[in-house]
DRENGU-731905 format. One record per atom (N, C-alpha, C): residue number from 1; residue in one letter; atom name; x, z, y. Coordinates in nm, 4 decimals. Atoms other than C-alpha are relative to their C-alpha. Example, Ala and Ser with C-alpha at 12.3 -4.5 7.8 and 13.67 -1.06 7.14 Angstrom:
2
r num->1, residuo->a, atomo->N, east->0.0890, up->0.0000, north->-0.1190
r num->1, residuo->a, atomo->CA, east->1.2300, up->0.7800, north->-0.4500
r num->1, residuo->a, atomo->C, east->0.0900, up->0.0000, north->0.1200
r num->2, residuo->s, atomo->N, east->-0.0820, up->-0.0060, north->-0.1190
r num->2, residuo->s, atomo->CA, east->1.3670, up->0.7140, north->-0.1060
r num->2, residuo->s, atomo->C, east->-0.0770, up->0.0730, north->0.1090
END
This chain:
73
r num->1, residuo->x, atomo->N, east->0.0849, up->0.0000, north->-0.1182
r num->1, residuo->x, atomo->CA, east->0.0000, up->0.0000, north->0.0000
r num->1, residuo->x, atomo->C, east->0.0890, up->0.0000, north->0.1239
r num->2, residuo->x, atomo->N, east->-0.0793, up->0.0096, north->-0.1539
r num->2, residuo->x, atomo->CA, east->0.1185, up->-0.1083, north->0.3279
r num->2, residuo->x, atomo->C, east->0.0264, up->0.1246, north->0.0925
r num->3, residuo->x, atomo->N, east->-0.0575, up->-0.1263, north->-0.0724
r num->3, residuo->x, atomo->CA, east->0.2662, up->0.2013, north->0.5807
r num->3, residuo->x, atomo->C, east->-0.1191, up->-0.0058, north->0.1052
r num->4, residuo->x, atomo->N, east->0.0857, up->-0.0207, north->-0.0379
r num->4, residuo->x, atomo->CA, east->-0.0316, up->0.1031, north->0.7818
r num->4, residuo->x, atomo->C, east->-0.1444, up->-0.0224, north->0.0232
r num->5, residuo->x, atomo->N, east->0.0582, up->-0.0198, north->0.0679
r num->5, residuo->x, atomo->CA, east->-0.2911, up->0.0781, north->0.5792
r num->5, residuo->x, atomo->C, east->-0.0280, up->0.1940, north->-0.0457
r num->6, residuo->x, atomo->N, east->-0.0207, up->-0.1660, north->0.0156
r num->6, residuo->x, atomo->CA, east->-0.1607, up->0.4543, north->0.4740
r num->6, residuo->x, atomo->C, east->-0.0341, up->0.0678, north->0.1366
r num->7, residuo->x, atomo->N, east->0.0344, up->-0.0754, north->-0.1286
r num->7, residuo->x, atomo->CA, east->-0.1959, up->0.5713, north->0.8048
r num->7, residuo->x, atomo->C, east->-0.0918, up->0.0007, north->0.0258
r num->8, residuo->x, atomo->N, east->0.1764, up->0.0434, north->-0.0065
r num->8, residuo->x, atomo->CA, east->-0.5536, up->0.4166, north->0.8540
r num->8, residuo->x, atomo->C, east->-0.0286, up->0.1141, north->-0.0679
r num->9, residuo->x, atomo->N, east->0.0960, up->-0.0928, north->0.0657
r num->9, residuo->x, atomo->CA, east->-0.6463, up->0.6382, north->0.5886
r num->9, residuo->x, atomo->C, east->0.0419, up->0.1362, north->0.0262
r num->10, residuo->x, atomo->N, east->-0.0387, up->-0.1180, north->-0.0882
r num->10, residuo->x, atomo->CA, east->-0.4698, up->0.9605, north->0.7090
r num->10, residuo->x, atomo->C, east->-0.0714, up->0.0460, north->0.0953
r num->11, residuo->x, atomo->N, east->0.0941, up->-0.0617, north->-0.1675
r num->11, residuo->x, atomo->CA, east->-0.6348, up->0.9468, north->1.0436
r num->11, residuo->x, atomo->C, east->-0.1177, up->0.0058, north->-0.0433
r num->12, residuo->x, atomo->N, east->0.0810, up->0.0333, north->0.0468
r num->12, residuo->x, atomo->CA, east->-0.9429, up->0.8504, north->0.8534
r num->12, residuo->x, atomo->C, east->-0.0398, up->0.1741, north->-0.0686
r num->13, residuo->x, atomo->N, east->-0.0637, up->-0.1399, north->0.0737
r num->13, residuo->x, atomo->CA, east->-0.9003, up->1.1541, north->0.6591
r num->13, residuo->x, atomo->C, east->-0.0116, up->0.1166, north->0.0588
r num->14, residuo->x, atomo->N, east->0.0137, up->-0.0628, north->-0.0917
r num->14, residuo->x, atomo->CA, east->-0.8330, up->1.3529, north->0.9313
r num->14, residuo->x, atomo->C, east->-0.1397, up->0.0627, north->0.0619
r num->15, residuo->x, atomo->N, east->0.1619, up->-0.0301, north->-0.0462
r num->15, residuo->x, atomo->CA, east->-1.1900, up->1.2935, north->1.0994
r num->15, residuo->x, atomo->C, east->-0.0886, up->0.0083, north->-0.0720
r num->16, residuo->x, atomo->N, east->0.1002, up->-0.0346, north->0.0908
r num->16, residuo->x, atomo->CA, east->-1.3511, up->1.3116, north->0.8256
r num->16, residuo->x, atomo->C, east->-0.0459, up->0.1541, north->-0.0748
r num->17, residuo->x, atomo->N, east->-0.0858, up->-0.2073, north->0.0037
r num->17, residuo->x, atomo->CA, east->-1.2007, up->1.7064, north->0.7593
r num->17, residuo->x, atomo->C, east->-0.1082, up->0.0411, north->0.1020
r num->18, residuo->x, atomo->N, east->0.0247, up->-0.0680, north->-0.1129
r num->18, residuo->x, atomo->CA, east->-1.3025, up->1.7760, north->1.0800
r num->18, residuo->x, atomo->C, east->-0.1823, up->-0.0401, north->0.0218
r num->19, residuo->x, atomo->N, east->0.1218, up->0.0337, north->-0.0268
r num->19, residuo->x, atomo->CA, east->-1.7035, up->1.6532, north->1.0164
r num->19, residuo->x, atomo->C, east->0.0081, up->-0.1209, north->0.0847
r num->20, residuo->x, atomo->N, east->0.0049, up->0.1087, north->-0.1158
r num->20, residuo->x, atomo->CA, east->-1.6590, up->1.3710, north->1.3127
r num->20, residuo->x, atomo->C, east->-0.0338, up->-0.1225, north->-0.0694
r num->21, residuo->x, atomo->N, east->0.0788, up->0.1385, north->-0.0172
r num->21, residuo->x, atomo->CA, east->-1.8711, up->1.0407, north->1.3189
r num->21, residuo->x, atomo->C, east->0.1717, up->-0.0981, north->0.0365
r num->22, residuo->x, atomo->N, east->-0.1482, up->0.0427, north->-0.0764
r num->22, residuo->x, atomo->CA, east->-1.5779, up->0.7698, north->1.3964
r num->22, residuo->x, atomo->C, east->-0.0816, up->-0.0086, north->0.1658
r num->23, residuo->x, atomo->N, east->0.0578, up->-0.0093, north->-0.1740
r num->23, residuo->x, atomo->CA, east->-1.8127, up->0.7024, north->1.7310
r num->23, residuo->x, atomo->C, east->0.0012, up->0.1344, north->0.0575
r num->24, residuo->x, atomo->N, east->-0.0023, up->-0.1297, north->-0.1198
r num->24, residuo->x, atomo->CA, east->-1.8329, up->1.0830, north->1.8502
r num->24, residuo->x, atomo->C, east->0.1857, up->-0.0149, north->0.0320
r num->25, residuo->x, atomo->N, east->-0.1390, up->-0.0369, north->0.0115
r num->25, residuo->x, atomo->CA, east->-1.4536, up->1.1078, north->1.7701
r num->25, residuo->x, atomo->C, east->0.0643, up->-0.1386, north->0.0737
r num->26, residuo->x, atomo->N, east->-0.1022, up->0.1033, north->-0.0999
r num->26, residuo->x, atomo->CA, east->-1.3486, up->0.7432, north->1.9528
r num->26, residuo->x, atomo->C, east->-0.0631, up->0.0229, north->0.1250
r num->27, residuo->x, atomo->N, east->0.0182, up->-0.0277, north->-0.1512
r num->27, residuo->x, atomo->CA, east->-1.5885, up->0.8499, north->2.2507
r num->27, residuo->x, atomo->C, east->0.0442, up->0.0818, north->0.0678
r num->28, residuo->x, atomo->N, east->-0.0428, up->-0.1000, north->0.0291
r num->28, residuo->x, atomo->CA, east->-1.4622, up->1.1621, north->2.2588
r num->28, residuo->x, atomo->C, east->0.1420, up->-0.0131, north->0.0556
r num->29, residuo->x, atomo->N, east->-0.1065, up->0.0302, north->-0.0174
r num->29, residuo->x, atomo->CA, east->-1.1113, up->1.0325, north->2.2859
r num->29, residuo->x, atomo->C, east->0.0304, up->-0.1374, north->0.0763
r num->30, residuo->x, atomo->N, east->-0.0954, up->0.0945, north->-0.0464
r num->30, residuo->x, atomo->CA, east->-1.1406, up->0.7369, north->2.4805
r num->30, residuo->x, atomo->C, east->0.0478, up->-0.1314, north->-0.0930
r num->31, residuo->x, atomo->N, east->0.0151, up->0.1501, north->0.0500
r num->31, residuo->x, atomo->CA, east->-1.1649, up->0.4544, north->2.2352
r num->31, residuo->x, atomo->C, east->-0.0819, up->-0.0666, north->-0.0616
r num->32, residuo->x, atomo->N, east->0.0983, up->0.0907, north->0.0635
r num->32, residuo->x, atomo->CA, east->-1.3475, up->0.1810, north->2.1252
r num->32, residuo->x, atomo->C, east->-0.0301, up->0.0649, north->-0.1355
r num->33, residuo->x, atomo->N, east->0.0470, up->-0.0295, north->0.1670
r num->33, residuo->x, atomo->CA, east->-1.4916, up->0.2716, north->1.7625
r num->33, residuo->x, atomo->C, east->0.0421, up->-0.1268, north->-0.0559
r num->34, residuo->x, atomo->N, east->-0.0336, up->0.1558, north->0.1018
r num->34, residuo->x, atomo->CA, east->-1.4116, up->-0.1131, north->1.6526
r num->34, residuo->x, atomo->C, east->0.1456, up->0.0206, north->0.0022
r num->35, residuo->x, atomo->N, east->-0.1523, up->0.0382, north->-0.0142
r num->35, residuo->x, atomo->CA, east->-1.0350, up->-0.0460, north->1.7739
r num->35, residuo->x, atomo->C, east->0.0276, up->0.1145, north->-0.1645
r num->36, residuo->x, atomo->N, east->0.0169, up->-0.0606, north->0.0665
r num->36, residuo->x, atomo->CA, east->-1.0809, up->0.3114, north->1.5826
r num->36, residuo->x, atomo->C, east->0.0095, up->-0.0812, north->-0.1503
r num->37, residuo->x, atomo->N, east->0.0531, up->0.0811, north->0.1098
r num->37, residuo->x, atomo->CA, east->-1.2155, up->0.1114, north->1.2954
r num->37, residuo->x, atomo->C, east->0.1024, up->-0.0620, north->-0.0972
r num->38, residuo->x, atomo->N, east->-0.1129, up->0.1271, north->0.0954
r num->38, residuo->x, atomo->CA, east->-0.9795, up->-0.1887, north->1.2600
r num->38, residuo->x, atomo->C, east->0.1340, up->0.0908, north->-0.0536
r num->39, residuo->x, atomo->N, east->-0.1488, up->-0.1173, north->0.0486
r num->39, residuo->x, atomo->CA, east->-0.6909, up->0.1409, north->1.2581
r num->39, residuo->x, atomo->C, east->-0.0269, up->0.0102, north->-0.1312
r num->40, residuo->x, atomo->N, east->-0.0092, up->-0.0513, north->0.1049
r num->40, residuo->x, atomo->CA, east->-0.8290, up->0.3327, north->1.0098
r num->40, residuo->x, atomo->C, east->-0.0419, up->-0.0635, north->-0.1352
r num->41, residuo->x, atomo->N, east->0.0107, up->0.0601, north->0.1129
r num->41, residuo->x, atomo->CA, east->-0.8828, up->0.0232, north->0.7880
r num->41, residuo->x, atomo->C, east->0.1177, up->-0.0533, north->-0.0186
r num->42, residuo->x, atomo->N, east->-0.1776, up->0.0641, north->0.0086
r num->42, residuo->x, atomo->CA, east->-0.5307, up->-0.0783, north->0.8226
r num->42, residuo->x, atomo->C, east->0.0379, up->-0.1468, north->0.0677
r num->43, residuo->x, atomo->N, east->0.0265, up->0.0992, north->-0.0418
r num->43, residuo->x, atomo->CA, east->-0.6700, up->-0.3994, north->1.0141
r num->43, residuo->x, atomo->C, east->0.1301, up->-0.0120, north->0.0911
r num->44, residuo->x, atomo->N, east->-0.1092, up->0.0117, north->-0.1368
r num->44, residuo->x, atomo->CA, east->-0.4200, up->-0.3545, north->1.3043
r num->44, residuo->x, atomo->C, east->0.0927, up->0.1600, north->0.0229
r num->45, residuo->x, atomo->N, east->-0.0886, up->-0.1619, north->-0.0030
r num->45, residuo->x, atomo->CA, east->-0.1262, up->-0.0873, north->1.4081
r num->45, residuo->x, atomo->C, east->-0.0421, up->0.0291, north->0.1016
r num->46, residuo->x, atomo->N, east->0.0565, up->-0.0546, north->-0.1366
r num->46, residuo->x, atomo->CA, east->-0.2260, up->0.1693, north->1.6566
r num->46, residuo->x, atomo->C, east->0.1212, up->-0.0014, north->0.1033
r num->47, residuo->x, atomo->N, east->-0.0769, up->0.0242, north->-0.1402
r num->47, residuo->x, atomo->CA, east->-0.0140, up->0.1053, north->2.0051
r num->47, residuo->x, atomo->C, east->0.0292, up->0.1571, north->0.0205
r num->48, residuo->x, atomo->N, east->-0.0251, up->-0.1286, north->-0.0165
r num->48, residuo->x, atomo->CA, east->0.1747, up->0.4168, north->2.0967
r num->48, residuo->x, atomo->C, east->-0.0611, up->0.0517, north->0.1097
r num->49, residuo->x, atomo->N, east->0.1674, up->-0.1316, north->-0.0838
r num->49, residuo->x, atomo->CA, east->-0.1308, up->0.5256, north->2.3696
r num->49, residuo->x, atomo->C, east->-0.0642, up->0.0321, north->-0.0573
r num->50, residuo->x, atomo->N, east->0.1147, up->0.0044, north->0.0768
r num->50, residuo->x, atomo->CA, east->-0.3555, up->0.4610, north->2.1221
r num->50, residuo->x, atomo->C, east->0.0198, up->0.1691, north->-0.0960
r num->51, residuo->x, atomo->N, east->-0.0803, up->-0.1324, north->0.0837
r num->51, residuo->x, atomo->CA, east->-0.1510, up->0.7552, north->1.8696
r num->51, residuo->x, atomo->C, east->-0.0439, up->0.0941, north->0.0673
r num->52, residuo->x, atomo->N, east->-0.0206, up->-0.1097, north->-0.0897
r num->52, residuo->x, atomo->CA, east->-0.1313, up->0.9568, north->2.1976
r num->52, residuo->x, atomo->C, east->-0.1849, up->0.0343, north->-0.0017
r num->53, residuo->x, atomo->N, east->0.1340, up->-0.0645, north->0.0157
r num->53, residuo->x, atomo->CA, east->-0.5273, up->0.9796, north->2.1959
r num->53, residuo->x, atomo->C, east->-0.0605, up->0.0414, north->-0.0910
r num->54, residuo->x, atomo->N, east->0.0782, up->-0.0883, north->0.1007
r num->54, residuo->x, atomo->CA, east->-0.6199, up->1.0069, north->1.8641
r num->54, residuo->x, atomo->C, east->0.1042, up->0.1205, north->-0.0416
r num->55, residuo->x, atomo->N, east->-0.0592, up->-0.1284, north->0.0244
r num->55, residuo->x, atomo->CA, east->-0.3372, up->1.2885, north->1.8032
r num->55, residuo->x, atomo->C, east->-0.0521, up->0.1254, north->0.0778
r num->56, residuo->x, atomo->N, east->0.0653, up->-0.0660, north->-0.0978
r num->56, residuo->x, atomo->CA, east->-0.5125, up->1.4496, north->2.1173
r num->56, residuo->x, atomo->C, east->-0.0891, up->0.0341, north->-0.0748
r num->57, residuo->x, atomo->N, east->0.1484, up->-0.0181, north->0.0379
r num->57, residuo->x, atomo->CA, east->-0.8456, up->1.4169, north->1.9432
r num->57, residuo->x, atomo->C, east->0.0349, up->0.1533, north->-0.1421
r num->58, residuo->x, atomo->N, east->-0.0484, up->-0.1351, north->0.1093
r num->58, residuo->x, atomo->CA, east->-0.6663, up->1.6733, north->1.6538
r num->58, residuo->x, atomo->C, east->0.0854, up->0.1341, north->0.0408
r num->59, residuo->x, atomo->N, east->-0.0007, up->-0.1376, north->-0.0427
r num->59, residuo->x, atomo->CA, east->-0.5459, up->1.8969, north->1.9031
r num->59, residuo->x, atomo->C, east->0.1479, up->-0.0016, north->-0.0492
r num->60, residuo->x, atomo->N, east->-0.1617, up->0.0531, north->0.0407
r num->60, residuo->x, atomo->CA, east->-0.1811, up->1.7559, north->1.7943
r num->60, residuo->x, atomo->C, east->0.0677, up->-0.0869, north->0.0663
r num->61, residuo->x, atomo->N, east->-0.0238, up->0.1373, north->-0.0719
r num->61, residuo->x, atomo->CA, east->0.0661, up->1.5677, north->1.9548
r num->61, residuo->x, atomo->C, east->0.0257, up->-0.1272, north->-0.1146
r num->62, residuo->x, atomo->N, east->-0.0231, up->0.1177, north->0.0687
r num->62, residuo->x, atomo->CA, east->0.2084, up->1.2289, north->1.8438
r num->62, residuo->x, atomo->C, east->0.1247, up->0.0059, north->-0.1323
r num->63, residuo->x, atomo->N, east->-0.1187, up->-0.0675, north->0.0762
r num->63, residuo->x, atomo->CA, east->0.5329, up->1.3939, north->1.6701
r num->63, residuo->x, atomo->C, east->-0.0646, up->0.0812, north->-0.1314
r num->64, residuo->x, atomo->N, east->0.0663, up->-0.1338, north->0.1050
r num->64, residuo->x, atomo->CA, east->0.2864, up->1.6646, north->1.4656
r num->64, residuo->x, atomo->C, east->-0.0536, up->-0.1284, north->-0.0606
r num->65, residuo->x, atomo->N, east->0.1119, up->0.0775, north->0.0434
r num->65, residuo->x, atomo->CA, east->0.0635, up->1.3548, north->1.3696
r num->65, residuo->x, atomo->C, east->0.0614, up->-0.0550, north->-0.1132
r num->66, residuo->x, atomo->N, east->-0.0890, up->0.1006, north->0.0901
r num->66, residuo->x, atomo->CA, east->0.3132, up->1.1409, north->1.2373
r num->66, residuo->x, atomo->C, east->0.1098, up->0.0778, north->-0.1117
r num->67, residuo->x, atomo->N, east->-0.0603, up->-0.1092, north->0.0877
r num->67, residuo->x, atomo->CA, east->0.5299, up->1.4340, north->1.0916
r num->67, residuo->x, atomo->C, east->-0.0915, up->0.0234, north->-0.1410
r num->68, residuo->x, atomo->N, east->0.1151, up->-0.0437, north->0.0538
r num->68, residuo->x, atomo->CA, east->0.2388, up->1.5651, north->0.9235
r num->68, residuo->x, atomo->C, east->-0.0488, up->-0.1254, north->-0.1169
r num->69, residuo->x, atomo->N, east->0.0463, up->0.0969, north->0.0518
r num->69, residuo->x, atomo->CA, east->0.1599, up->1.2051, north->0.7847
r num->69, residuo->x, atomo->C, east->0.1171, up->-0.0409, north->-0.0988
r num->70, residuo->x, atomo->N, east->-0.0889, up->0.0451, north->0.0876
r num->70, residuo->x, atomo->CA, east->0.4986, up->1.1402, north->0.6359
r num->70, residuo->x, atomo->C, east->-0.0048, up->0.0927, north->-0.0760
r num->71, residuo->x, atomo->N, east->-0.0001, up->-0.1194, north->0.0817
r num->71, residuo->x, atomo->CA, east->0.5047, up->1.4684, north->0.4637
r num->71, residuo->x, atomo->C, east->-0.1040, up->-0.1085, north->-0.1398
r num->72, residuo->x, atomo->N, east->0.0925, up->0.0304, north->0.1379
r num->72, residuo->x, atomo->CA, east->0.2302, up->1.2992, north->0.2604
r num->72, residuo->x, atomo->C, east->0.0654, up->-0.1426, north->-0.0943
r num->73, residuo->x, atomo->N, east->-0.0710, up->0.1150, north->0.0500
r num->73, residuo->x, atomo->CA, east->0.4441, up->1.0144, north->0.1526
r num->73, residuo->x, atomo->C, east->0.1351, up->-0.0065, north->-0.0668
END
């Protein structure tokens, strides 16, 4: 599985832990739900603002996110 593909599902993962809709959780943070979307299907890589908001949305920065994500790999 592609490295971001894996990540898609991490963040995916993530909001799903936490109860969150992907729409409360991309309005919430400031992004589209389709951008959301195409991420956490592995459609496209998230842009390093993009990181910076959904790591926000977990109350983590971009370092904890991605830390946190390799651990699982």
């Amino acid at each position: 599985m592609q490295e971001t593909k894996k990540l898609g599902n991490y963040i995916r993962k993530l909001r799903e832990d936490k109860n969150l809709s992907l729409n409360s959780f991309s309005y919430k943070n400031g992004l589209e739900p389709s951008t959301l979307s195409r991420i956490e299907t592995g459609i496209i890589d998230p842009k390093y603002s993009t990181l910076v908001k959904i790591a926000a949305g977990f109350d983590m920065k971009v370092s904890e996110l991605l830390k946190n994500f390799e651990k699982l790999n």
